[in-house]
VEXDREN-2710 file (C-alpha; in Angstrom, 1 decimal):
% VEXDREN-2710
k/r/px/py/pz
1/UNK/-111.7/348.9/-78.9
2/UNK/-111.0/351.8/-76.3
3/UNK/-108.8/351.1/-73.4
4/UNK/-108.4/353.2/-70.1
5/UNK/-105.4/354.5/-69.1
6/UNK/-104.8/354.7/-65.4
7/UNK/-102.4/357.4/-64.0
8/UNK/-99.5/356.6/-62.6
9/UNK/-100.6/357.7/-59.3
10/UNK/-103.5/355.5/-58.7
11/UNK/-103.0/351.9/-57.5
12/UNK/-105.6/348.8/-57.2
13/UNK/-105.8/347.2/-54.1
14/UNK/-105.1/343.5/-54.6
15/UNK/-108.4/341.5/-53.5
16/UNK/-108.4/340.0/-49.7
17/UNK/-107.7/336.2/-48.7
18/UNK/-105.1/334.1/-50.9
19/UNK/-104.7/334.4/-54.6
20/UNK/-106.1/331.9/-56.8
21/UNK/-104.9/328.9/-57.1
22/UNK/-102.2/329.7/-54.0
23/UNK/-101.5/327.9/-51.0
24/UNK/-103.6/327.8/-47.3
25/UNK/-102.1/329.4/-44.8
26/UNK/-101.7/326.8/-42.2
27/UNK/-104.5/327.1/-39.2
28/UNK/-103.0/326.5/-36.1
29/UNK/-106.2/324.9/-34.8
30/UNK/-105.3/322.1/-36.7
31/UNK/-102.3/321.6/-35.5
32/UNK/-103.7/321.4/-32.2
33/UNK/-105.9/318.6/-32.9
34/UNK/-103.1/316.5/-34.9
35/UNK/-100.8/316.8/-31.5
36/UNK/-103.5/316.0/-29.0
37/UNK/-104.8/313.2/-31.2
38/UNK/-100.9/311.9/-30.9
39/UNK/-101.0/312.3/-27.2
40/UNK/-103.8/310.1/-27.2
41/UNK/-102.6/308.1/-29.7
42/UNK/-99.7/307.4/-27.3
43/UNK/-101.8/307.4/-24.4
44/UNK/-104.0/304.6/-26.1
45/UNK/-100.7/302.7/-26.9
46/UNK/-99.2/302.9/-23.3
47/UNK/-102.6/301.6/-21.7
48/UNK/-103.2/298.4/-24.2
49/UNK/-102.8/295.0/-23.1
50/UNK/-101.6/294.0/-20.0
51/UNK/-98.6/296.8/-19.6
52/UNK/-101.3/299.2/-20.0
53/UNK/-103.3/298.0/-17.3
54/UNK/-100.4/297.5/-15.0
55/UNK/-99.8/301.0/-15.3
56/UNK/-103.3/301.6/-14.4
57/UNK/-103.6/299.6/-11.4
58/UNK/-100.1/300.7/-10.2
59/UNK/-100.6/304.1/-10.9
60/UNK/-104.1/303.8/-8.4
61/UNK/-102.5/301.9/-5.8
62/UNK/-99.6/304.6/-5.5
63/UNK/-102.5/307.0/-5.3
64/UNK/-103.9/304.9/-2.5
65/UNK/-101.0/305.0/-0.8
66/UNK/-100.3/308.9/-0.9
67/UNK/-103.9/309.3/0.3
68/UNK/-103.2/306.7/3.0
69/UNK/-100.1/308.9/4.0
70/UNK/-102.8/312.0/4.4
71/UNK/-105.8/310.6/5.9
72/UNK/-103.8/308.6/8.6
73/UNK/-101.3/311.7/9.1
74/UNK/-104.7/314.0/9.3
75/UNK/-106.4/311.5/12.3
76/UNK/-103.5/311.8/14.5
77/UNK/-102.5/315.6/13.8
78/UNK/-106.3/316.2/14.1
79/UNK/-106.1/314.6/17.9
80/UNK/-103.2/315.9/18.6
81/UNK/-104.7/319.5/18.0
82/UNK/-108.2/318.5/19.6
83/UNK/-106.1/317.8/23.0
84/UNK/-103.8/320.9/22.8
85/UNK/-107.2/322.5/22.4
86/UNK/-108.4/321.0/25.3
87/UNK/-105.3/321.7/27.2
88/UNK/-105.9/325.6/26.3
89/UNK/-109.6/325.9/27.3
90/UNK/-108.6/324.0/30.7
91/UNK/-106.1/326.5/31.2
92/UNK/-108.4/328.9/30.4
93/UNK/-111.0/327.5/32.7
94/UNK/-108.4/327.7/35.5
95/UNK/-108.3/331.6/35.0
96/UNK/-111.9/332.5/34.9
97/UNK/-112.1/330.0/38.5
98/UNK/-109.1/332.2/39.6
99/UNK/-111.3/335.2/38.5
100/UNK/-114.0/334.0/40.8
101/UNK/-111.9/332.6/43.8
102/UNK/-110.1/336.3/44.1
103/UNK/-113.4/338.4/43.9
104/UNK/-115.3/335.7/46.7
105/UNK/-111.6/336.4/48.7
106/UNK/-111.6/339.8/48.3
107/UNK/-115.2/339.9/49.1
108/UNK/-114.9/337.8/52.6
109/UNK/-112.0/340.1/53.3
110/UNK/-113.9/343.3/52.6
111/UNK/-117.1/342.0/54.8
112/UNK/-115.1/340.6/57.6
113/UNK/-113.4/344.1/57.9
114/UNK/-116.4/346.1/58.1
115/UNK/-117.6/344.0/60.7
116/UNK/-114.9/345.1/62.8
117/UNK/-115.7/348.6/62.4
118/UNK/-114.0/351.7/62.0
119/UNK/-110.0/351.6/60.9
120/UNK/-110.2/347.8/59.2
121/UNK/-106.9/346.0/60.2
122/UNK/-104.1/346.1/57.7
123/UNK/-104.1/342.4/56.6
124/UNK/-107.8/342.3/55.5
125/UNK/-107.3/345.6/53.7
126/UNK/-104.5/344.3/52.1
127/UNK/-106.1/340.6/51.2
128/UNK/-109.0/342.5/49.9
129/UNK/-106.7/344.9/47.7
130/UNK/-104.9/341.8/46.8
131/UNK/-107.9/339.6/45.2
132/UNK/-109.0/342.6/43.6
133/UNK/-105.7/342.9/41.5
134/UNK/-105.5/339.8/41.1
135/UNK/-108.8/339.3/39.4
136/UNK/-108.1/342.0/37.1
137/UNK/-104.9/340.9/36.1
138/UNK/-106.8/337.7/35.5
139/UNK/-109.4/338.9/33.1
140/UNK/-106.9/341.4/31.4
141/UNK/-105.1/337.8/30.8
142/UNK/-108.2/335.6/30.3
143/UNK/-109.9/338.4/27.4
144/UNK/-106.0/338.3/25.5
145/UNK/-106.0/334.0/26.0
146/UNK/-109.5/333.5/24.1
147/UNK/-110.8/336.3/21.9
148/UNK/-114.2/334.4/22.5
149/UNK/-114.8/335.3/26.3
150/UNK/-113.5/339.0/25.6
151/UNK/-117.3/340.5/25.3
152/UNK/-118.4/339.1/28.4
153/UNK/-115.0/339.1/30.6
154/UNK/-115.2/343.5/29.4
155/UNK/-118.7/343.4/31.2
156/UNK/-117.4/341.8/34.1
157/UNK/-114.6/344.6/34.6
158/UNK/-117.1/347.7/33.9
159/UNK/-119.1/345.6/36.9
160/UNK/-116.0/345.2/38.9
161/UNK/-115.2/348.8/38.9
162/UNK/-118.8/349.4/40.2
163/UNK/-118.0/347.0/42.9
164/UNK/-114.7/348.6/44.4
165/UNK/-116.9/352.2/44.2
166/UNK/-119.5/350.8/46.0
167/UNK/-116.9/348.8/48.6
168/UNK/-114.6/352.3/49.1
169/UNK/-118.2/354.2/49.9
170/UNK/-118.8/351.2/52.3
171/UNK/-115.4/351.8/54.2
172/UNK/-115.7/355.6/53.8
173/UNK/-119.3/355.0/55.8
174/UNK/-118.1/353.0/58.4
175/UNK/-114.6/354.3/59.6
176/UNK/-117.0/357.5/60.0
177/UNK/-119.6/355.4/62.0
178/UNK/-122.5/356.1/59.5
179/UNK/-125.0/353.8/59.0
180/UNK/-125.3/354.3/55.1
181/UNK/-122.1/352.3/55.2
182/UNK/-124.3/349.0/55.6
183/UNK/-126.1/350.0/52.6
184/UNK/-123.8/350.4/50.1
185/UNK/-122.5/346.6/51.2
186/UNK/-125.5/345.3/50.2
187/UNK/-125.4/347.0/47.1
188/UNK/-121.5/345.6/46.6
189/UNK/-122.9/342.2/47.6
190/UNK/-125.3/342.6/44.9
191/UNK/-123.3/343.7/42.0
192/UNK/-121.0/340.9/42.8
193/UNK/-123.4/338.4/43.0
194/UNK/-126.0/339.3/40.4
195/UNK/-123.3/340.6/37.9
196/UNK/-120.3/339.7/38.4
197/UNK/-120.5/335.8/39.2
198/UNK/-123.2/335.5/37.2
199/UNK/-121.1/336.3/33.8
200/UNK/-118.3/334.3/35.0
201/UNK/-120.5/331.2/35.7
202/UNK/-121.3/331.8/31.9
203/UNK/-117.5/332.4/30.4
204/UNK/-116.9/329.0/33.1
205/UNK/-119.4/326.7/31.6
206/UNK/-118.3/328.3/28.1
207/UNK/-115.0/327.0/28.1
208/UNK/-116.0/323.5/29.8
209/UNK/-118.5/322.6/26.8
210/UNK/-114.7/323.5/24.7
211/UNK/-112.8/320.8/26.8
212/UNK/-115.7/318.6/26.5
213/UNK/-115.9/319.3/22.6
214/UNK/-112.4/319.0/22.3
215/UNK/-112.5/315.2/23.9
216/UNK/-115.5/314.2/21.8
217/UNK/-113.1/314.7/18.7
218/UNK/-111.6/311.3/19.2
219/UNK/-114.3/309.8/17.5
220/UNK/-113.3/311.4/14.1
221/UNK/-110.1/310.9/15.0
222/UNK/-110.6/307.1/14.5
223/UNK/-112.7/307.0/11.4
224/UNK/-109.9/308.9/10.2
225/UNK/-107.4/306.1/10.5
226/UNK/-109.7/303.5/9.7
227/UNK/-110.6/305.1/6.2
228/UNK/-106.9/305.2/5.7
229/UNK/-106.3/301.7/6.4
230/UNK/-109.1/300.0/4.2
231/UNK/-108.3/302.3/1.5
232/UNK/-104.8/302.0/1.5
233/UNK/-104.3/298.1/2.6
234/UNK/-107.5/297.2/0.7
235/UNK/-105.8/298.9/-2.7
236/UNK/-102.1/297.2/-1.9
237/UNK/-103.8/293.4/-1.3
238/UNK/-106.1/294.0/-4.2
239/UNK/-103.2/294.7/-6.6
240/UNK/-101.3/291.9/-5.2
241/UNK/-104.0/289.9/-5.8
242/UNK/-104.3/290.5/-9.4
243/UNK/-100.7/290.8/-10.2
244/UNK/-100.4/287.3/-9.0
245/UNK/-103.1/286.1/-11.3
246/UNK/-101.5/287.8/-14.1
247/UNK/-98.1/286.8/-13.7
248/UNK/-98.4/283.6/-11.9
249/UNK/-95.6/285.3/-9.1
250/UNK/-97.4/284.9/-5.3
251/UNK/-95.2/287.7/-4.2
252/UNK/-93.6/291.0/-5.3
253/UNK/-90.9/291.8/-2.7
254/UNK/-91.6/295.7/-3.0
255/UNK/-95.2/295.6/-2.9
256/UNK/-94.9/293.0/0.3
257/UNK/-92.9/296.0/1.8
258/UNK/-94.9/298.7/1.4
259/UNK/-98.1/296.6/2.6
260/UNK/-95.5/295.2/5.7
261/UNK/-94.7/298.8/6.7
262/UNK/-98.5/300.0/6.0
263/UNK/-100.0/297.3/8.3
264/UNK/-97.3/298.1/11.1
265/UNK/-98.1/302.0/10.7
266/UNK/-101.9/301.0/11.2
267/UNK/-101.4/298.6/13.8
268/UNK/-99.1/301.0/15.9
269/UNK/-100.6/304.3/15.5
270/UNK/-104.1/302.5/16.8
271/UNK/-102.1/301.3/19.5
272/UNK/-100.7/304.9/20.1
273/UNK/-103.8/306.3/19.8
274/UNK/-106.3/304.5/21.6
275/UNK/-103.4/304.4/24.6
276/UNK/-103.4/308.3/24.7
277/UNK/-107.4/308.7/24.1
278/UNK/-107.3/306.2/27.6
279/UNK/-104.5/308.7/29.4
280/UNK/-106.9/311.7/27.8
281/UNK/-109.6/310.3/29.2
282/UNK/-108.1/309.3/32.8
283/UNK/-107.0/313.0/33.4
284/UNK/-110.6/314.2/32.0
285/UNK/-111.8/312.0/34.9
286/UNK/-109.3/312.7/37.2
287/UNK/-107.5/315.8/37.6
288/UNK/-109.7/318.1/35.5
289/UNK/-112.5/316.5/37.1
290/UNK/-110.4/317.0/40.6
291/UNK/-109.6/320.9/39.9
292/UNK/-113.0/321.9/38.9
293/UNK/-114.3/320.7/41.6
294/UNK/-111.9/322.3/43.8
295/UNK/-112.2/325.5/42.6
296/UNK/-115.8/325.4/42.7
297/UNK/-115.3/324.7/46.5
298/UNK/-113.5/327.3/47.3
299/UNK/-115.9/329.9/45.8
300/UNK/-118.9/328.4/47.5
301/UNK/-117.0/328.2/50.8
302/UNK/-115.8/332.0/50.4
303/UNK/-119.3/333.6/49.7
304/UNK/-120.0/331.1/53.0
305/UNK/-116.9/332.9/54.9
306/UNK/-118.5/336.4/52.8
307/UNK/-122.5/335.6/54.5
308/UNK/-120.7/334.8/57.9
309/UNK/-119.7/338.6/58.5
310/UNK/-123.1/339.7/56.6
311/UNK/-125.1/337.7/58.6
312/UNK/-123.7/339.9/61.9
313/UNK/-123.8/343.0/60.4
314/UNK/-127.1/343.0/60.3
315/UNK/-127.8/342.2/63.8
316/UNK/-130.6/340.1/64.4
317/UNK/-132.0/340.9/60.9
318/UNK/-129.4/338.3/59.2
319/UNK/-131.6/335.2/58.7
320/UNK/-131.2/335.1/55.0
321/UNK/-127.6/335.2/54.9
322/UNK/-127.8/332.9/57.3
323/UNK/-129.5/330.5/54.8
324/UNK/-127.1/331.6/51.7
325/UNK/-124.7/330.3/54.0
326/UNK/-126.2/326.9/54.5
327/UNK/-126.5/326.6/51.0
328/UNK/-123.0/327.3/50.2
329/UNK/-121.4/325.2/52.6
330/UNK/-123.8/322.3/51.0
331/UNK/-122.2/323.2/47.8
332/UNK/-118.6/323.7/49.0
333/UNK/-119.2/319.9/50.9
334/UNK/-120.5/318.6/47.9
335/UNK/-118.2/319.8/45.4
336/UNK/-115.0/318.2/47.9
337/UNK/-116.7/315.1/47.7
338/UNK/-116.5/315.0/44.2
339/UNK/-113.0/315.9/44.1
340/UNK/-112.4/313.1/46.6
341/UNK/-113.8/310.8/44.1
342/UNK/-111.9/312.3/41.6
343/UNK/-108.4/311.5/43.4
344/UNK/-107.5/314.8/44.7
345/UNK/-109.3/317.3/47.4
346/UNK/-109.5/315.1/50.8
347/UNK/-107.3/317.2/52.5
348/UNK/-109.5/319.8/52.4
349/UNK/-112.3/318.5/54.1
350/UNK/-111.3/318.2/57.6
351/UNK/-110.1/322.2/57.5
352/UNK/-114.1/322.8/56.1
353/UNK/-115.4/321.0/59.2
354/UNK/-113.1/322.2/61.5
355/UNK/-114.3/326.4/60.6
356/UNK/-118.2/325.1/59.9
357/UNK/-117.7/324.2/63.7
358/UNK/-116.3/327.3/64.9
359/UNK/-119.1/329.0/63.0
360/UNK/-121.6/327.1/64.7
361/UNK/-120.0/328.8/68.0
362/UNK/-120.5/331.9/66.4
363/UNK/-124.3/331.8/66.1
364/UNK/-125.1/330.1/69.1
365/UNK/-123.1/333.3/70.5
366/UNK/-125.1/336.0/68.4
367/UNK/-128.5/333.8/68.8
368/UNK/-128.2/333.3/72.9
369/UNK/-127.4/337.7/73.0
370/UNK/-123.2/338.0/72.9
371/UNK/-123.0/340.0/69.8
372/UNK/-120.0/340.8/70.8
373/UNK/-118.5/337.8/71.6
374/UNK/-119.5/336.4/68.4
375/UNK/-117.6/339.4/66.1
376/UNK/-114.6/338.6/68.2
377/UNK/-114.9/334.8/67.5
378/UNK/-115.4/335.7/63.5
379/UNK/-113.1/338.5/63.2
380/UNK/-109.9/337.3/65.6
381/UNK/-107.2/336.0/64.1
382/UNK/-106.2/333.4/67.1
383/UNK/-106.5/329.6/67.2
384/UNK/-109.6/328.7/67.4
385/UNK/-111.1/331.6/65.3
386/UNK/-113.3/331.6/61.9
387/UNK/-110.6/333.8/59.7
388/UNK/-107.9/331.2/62.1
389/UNK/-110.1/327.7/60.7
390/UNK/-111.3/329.0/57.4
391/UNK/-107.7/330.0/56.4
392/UNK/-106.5/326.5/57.2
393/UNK/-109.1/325.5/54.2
394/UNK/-108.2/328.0/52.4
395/UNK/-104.8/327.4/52.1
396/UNK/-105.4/323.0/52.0
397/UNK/-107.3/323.9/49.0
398/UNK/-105.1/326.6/47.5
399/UNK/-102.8/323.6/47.4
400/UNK/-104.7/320.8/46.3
401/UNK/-106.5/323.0/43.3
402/UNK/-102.5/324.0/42.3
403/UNK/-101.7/320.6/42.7
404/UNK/-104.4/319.2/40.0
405/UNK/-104.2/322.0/37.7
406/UNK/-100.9/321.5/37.3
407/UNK/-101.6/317.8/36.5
408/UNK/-104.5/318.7/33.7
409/UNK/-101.6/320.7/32.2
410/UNK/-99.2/318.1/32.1
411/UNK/-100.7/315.3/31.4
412/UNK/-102.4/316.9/28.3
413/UNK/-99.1/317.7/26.7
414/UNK/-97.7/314.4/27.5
415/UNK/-100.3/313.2/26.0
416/UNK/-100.5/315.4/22.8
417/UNK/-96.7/315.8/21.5
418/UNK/-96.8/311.7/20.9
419/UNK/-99.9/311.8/18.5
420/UNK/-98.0/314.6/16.6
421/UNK/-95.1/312.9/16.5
422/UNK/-96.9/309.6/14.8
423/UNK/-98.8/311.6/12.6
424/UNK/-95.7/312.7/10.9
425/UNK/-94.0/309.4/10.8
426/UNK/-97.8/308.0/9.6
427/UNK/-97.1/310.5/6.4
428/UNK/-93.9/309.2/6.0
429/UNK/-94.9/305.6/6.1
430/UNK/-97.5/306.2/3.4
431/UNK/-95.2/307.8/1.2
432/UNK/-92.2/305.0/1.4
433/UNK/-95.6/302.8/0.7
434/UNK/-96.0/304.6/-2.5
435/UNK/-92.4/305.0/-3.9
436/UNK/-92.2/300.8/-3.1
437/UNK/-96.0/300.2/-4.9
438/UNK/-94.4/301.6/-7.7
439/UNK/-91.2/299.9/-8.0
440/UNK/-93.0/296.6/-7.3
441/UNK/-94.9/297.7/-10.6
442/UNK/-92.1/298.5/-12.4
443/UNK/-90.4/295.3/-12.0
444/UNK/-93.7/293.8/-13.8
445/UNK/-93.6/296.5/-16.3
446/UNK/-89.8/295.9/-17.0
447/UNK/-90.6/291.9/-17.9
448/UNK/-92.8/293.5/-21.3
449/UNK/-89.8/295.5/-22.7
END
């Protein structure tokens, strides 16, 4: 027999896997399984029999609890938020009305001094000068406040800086005695009141559909609280329920607790919260209701004041500003009586009458000849002239419009801290609820040792 002789420097390779007959190399997937099918082994053990359901039911009612603690924290924090929110776009409604009060002002000033002729007097230049600033400050501060209005509040200043061109060509015109000067007034007029107004009517009614949003949010606000309380009481006298079937005990001291301090949460924070929604409500009624309407007055009653001067510059030829003057004071009339009936604004109707009478001196001066007369009589600044009346308005209404917008500001912060004050001692309610739910179960739990 013939044998082969390896040499010495060649090697076999032993063959792959384990040698025969040799032991498994242990796969750590199956050690896996074993220890989950212990966890569930002990799992299966801890929920058997009445321990096991204990556990169950407690474990769900603390759940219940800690999602009572959410929801009902949620429904006030989410009111609370809804009326700062409201508070902001009032505030911001205030500005873009401030926006439009100073550019009417300005406007009336502007008119009334080119009426005069020549070198305007100082303190309509300067009230002109002043609304102007003032309404840019205002936008500037009103496009920072909410980025939503920026867009159209920037097209309202590129439009405002075509109006002061167009006003300074007007004065240039005049003070020389030129008749173009007329001309590039009616332009002005026109930006301002095809361009200018126009946009901030739209940024106005933009921010009043946000207050009125923000005061329709009560609604969830409510269904909020009320899914907390069924889910969280209903859970607490359910367990109750069957623990005392189980263990023949009517009550468990803990779980009487935590249902005690649940019921007072619910009972007290709907208490809280439908006595704010009523204060929400009275100063959506009242003062915001009051200080719109205000504001709104005063612009229609200073494109009136603005149509007064137009309506003479044009000398004979004035009819239609004439009847944009009608139709403003009708607005400006209207909009006091619904600030009457709002609670604020009566003051500031006798002042209206008292200048709509001196303007009806005016035309039956310019409409029986007296031109003259009738410039003096709405240019003068002496008792018993227009700028004399219509700043008597102006300044009853200044003060009325401060008065109420100071009270929408107010009153919606009184209004909101409380609601986030509850909210917070809601969540901490709910939580004590769930750390006593599962003591209560414990005890129970403790009796099958």
């Amino acid at each position: 027999m013939t044998h082969t002789v390896l040499p010495p420097s060649a090697s076999v390779s032993p063959p792959d896997g384990p040698p025969p007959g040799g032991p498994a190399a242990p796969a750590s997937g199956n050690m896996l399984t074993r220890r989950a099918g212990v966890v569930r082994a002990a799992l299966r053990d801890q929920m058997a029999g009445t321990p096991g359901r204990l556990r169950l039911i407690g474990a769900g009612c603390v759940l219940a609890c800690l999602i009572f603690a959410l929801l009902g924290a949620s429904a006030f924090q989410a009111r609370s938020n809804a009326l700062a929110e409201a508070r902001a776009d009032a505030a911001q409604l205030v500005r873009v009305q401030g926006i439009r009060i100073s550019l009417v002002q300005a406007d009336a000033s502007a008119t009334n001094a080119f009426l005069i002729g020549g070198l305007e007097p100082s303190a309509l230049r300067a009230n002109y000068e002043q609304g102007v600033a003032a309404a840019s400050g205002l936008i500037t501060e009103a496009s920072r406040a909410n980025p939503a209005d920026a867009a159209e509040l920037g097209r309202v200043n590129q439009a405002l800086t075509q109006y002061t061109g167009l006003i300074a060509s007007a004065r240039a015109n005049n003070r020389q005695g030129f008749p173009d000067g007329t001309a590039y007034l009616r332009q002005a007029s026109g930006v301002l009141r095809t361009q200018i107004l126009p946009a901030l009517a739209r940024v106005n009614d933009a921010n009043a559909a946000r207050v009125a949003s923000a005061y329709d949010d009560a609604a969830a606000a409510w269904l909020r609280l009320g899914l907390a309380a069924l889910l969280g009481l209903g859970a607490l006298v359910a367990g109750q329920v069957w623990l005392a079937r189980r263990t023949h005990r009517v009550l468990n001291p803990p779980l009487v607790v935590a249902t005690g301090i649940m019921l007072i949460a619910v009972v007290g924070g709907g208490v809280v919260l439908a006595g704010q929604q009523a204060a929400a409500e009275r100063i959506g009624n009242g003062a915001y209701q009051a200080a719109a309407a205000l504001a709104q007055a005063r612009i229609a009653a200073y494109d009136a004041k603005s149509n007064e001067s137009l309506t003479l510059i044009q000398r004979g030829s004035g009819q239609a500003y004439q009847t944009a003057w009608l139709a403003a004071v009708a607005e400006a009339r209207a909009q006091l009586q619904r600030a009457e009936a709002a609670g604020g604004g009566s003051a500031a109707i006798e002042p209206l009458n008292a200048w709509i009478q001196v303007h009806q001196q005016i035309r039956t001066k310019d409409d029986g000849g007296d031109w003259d007369a009738a410039v003096r009589l709405a240019t003068g600044s002496g008792s018993g002239t227009s700028n004399a009346a219509f700043q008597a308005f102006a300044d009853a209404s200044q003060q009325a419009l401060t008065r109420e917008a100071a009270a929408v500001s107010d009153g919606l912060n009184s209004v909101h801290l409380p609601l986030l004050i509850i909210g917070w001692l809601v969540l901490v309610v709910g939580m004590a609820a769930a750390v006593a739910t599962w003591w209560g179960f414990s005890l129970r739990l403790e009796e099958y040792r």
